[in-house]
N, C-alpha and C positions, 0 to 999 in steps of 0.2 A: 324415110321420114320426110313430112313437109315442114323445108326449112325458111325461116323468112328473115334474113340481114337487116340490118340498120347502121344506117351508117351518115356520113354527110358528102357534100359534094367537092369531094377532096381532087384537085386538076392533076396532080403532081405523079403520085404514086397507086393509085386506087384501081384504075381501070385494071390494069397488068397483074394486081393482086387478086382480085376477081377472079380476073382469065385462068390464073392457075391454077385459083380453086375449083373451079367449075370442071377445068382437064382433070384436076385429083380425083373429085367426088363419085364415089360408086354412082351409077344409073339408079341403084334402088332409090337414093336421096333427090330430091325436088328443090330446088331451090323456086317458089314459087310466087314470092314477094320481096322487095327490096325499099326499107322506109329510109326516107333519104331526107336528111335536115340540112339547114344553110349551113354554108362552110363557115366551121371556126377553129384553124390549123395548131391557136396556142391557149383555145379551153375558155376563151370569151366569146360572148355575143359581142361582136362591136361591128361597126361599120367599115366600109370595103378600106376606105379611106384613111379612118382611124389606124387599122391594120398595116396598112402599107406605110404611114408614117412612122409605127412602132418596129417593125422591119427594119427599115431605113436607118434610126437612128439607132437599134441596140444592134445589129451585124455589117452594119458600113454598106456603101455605094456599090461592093464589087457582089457580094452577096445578094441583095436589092435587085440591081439589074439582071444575073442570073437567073435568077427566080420570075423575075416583074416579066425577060421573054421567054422563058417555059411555059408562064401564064398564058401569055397572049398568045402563044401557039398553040394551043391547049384549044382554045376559044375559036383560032381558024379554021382548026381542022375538024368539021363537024363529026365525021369517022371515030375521033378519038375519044368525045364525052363519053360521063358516063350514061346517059341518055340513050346516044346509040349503043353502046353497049347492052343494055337491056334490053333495046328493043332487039337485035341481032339475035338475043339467047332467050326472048321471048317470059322476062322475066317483066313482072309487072312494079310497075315504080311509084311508090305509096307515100303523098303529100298529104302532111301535117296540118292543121292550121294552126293548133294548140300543140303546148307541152308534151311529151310524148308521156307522160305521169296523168295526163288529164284524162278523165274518162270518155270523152268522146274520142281521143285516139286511141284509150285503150280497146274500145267497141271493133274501132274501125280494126286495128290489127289480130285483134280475136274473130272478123268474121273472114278472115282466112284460113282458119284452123290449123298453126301452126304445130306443128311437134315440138318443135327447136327454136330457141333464136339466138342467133350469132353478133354479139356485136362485134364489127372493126370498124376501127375510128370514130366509135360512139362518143358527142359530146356533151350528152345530158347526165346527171345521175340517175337512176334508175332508184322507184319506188317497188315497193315488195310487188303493188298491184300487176307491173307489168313483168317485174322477175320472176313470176309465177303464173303467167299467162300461159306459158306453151306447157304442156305436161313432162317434157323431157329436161325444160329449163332455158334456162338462158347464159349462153357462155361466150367469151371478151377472149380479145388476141390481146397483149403489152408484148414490146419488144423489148424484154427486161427479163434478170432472173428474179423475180419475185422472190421473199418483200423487201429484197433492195429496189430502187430507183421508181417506187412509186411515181407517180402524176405525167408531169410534162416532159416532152424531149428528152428522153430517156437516150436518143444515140447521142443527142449532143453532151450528155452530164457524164456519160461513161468514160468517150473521150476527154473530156475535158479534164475529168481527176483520175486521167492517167489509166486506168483498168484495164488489165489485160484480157478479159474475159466478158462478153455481156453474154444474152441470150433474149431465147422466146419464152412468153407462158401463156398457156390456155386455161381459163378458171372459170367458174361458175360464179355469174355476180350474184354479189348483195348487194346491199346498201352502203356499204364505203365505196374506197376509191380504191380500184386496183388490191381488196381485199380480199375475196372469195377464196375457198378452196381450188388449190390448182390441181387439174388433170390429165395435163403434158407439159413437158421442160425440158427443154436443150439447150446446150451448153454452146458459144461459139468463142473464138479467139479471135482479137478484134485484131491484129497485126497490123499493118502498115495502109488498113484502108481509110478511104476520107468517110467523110458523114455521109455524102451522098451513096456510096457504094456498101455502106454499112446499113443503112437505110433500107435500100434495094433488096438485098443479102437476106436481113432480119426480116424483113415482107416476105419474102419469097418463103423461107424457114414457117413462119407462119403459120402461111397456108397450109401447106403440109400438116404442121401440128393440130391446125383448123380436125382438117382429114381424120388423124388418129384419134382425134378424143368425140368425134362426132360416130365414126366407127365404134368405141369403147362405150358411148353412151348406146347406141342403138344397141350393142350385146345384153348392154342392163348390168355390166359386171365393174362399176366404177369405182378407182382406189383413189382419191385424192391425197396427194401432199400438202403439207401445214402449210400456209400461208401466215405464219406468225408476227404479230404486231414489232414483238419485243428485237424483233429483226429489221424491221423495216427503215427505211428511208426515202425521203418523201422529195420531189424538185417538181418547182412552179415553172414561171417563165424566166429567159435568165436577164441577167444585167449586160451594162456595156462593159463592167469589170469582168463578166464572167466569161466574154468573147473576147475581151482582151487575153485571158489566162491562159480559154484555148488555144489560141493562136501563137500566147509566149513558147506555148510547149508544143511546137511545131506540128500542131493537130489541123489539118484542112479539110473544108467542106466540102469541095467537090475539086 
């Protein structure tokens, strides 16, 4: 299949989840296109600025500065973008000017004749126009067991109200938010890791699951599990009481 990702340009964790998909994926599959939108890590468009003061003040100074030099090294080392990434595996890297719902980007990502498309770490909502652009569909990684922990920071809220268990889901979008029919689900046991390695962990699982249900769709033989409303629960971004909580219950980031 010709598959074409969307994603944004996430510094942190992206590259390495890429890479493993690319080792997973049969040869017969293509990844042929990668539409790539401005990085927005907690589901706003804001400014670089904005973001880094909202950091700042809702996870403290020590978290801030961990992240603020992953950034920056991220930015030294030209090897590590996802940029070079692309260019290395010869995948072509597809700039937006509008919406990704607007019809000239829908043009533009239909004249690659996709099969498939994958979102991971998509930050737009997706209109039926473009969830039905490729004839195979369009399917979304959450590092969650669906329809608990819908929307944001899904490692951070699992920890945070204690959960012994999170996981991955692969699903076919609509038009909510982390609603679709899911097509693989795995189970994990969150045990003694921090966010960051929990993070890692659930990426990695992912991919994989990326693997199987893109396998499952090319057979043509697809069984989805519910994705039931009457189940779900929903988390935005959180508060400074909400990283306070984490942290009472001796839960750490990295």
């Amino acid at each position: 299949m010709r598959i074409v990702i969307i994603t944004q340009d996430e510094p942190f964790y992206l590259r390495r989840s890429l890479q493993k998909l690319l080792n997973l994926l049969p040869e017969k599959h293509q990844v042929i296109g990668c539409v790539v939108a401005t990085v927005s890590p907690f589901g706003k468009q804001e400014s670089f600025f904005k973001k880094a003061l909202q950091t700042l003040n809702i996870f403290g100074i020590r978290f801030f500065l961990y992240y603020s030099l992953k950034f920056i090294l991220s930015k030294i080392n030209s090897s590590k973008t996802l940029d070079s990434f692309l260019r290395t595996n010869n995948i072509e890297k597809i700039l937006l000017d509008k919406s990704i719902n607007n019809n000239e980007s829908i043009e533009i990502i239909k004249s690659y004749k996709p099969d498939l498309l994958i979102s991971i770490l998509g930050n737009q909502i997706f209109k039926n126009e473009i969830i039905n652009l490729a004839p195979k569909g369009c399917i979304n990684l959450h590092t969650a067991l669906l329809p608990k922990y819908r929307g944001l920071m899904p490692t951070f809220w699992v920890m945070k109200n204690d959960e012994k268990y999170t996981g991955v889901s692969v699903f076919y979008v609509n038009e909510g938010i982390d609603t679709g029919p899911i097509i693989v689900q795995k189970k994990v046991e969150i045990g003694n890791r921090t966010q960051e390695e929990l993070i890692k962990y659930t990426k990695m699982l992912g991919m994989q699951s990326i693997v199987e249900a893109v396998e499952i769709i090319d057979i043509g033989n697809v069984e989805t599990l519910e994705n039931n409303n009457e189940d779900q629960t929903y988390f935005s971004f959180p508060k400074k009481e909400d990283v306070a909580i984490f942290k009472k219950r001796n839960k750490k980031f990295f």
